[in-house]
C-alpha positions as CSV (number, residue, x, y, z in Angstrom):
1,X,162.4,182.0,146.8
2,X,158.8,183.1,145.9
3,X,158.0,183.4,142.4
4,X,154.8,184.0,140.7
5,X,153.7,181.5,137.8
6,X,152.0,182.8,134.2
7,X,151.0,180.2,131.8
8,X,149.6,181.5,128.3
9,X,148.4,179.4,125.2
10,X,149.0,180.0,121.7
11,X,148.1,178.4,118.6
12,X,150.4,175.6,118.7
13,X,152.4,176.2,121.5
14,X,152.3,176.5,125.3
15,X,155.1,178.3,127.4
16,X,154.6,179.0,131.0
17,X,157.4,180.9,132.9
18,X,157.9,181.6,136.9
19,X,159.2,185.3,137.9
20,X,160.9,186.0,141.3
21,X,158.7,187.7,143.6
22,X,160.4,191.1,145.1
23,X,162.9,193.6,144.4
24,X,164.4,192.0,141.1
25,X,161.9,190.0,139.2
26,X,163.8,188.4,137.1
27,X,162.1,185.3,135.3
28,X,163.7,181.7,136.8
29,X,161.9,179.1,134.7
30,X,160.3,178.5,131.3
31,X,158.2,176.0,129.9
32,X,157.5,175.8,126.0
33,X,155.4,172.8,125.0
34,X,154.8,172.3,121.2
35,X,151.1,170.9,120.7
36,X,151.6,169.9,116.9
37,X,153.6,166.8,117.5
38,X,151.2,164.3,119.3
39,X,154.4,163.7,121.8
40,X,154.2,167.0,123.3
41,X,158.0,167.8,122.9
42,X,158.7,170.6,125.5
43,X,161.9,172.7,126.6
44,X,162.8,173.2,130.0
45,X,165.1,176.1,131.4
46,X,166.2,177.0,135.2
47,X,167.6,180.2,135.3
48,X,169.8,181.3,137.3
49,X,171.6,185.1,137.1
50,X,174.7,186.6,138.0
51,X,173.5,190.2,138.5
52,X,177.4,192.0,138.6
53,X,179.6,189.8,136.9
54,X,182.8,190.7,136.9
55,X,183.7,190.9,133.0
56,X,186.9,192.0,131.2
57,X,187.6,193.2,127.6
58,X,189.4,190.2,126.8
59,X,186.0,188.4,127.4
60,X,184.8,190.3,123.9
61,X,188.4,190.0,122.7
62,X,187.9,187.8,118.9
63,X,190.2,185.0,118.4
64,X,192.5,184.8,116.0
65,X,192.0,182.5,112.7
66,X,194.7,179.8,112.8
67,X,198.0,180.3,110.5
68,X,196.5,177.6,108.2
69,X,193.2,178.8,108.2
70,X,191.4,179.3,104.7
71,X,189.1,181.8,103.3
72,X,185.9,180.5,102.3
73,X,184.7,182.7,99.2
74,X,180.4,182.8,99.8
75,X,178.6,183.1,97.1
76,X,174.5,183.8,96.6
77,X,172.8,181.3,94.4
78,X,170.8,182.6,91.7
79,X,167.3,180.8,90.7
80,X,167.6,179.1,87.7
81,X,165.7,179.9,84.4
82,X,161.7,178.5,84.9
83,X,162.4,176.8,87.9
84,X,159.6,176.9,91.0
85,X,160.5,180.6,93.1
């Protein structure tokens, strides 16, 4: 498949990504490369789509906690008295 390649620069970081050429553009790579770290760290992804997947509802159905599950009570922490905010 044809696509067409865009690379852009930012302060720190460069992404290039690769679109599909035709009727449905849809993006099918994308380079990020992070220019702070001397190594040049980067993320890769090939995409690939399923444009009419066949979903059901019990797809978005949520599971149900196990019968020995616990709550866990969250709390907020409060700053304390003169301490750096």
């Amino acid at each position: 498949m044809k696509t067409s390649h865009f690379a852009f620069r930012e302060d720190h970081i460069d992404w290039q990504v690769w679109i599909q050429q035709g009727d449905q553009p849809l993006p099918r790579k994308v380079v990020i490369v992070d220019r702070r770290d001397p190594t040049h760290p980067s993320y890769i992804a090939r995409l690939s789509w399923t444009l009419n997947p066949t979903l059901t509802d019990a797809a978005f159905a949520a599971a149900r906690p196990p019968k020995d599950a616990k709550r866990i009570r969250i709390t907020v922490q409060q700053p304390q008295a003169g301490a750096d905010q």
